[in-house]
Structure formats: structure tokens, C-alpha cells
C-alpha positions in Angstrom: 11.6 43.6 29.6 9.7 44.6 32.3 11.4 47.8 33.2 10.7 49.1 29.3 7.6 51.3 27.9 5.7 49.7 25.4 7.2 52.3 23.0 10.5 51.1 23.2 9.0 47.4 23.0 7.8 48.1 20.2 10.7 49.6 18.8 13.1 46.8 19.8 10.3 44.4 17.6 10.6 46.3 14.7 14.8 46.1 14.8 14.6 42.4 15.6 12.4 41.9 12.7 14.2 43.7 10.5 17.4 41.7 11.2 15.5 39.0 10.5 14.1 39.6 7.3 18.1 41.2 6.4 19.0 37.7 7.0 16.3 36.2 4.5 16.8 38.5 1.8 20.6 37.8 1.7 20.1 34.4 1.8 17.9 34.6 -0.8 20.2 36.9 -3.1 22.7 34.5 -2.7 21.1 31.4 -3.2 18.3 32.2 -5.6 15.7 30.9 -3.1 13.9 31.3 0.6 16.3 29.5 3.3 14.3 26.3 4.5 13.6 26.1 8.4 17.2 24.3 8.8 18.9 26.9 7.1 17.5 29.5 9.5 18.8 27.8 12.4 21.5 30.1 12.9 18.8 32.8 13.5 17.2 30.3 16.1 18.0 32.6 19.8 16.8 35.3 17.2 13.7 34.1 16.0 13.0 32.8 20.1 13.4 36.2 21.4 11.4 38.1 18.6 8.4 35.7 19.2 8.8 36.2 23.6 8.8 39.9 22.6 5.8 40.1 20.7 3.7 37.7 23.3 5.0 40.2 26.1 4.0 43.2 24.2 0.3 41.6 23.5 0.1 40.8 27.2 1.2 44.3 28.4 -1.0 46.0 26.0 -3.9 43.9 27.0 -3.2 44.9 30.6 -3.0 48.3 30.3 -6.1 48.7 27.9 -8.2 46.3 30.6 -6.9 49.1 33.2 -8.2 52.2 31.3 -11.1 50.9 31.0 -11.4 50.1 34.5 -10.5 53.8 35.0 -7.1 53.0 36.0 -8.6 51.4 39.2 -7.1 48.3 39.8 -3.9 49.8 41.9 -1.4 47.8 40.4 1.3 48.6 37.8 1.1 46.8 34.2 4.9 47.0 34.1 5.6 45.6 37.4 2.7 42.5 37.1 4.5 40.5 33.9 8.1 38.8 34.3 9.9 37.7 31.0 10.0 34.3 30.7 
């Protein structure tokens, strides 16, 4: 993730998200009814990498707004300082 803009982060959130809710509304126009937690287990690596996404986007937007309001002076590169976890 590191090597990404925050554009394309962002972009990759919204298709991630999408899938997910793809997979709750055919579930529910299957069944009739909202899958229970167990039921969206299948979507589990899914689910684990939307949610390390969106806490990496939140830290690299945090950065980089700190940084212009420092003026940019700080000398080091938001996309270099956070590794995925």
C-alpha cells in the first residue's frame, strides 16, 4: 500500500466495498434476510483487508494534512513513513 496515492486508495476502498455490499444484497435476495456474522464468513480476508485499508488511508491522510500545515517541513515522505500491516 505504501507505494499507492491516496487517490487510488481510495478508489480500491470504494471497489472493496462495493463487493461487499454485492455480496449482502445477493444474499439477501436469496434468502429473504441480512446474512448473520457466520454467514459472512466467507467474505472474512475481505472484510480484514477493507478495514486495514481504511485505517491506512486515515493514517496517511492524517500525515499529510499534519505536513501542510507544517508547511511541508518536516523532510520526510508520508508514503514512505507507514508500512501495511
Amino acid at each position: 500500500m505504501v507505494g499507492y496515492q491516496l487517490e487510488e486508495l481510495n478508489h480500491e476502498k470504494k471497489r472493496v466495498k462495493n463487493e461487499l455490499k454485492v455480496y449482502d444484497q445477493e444474499f439477501i435476495n436469496k434468502f429473504k434476510r441480512a446474512p448473520t456474522r457466520s454467514e459472512k464468513e466467507p467474505m472474512r480476508n475481505l472484510y480484514m483487508y477493507y478495514k486495514r485499508l481504511k485505517q491506512y488511508i486515515e493514517k496517511r491522510e492524517k500525515i499529510e494534512s499534519q505536513q501542510q500545515k507544517a508547511g511541508g517541513s518536516s523532510g520526510g515522505s508520508a508514503s514512505g513513513q507507514i508500512n501495511s500491516a
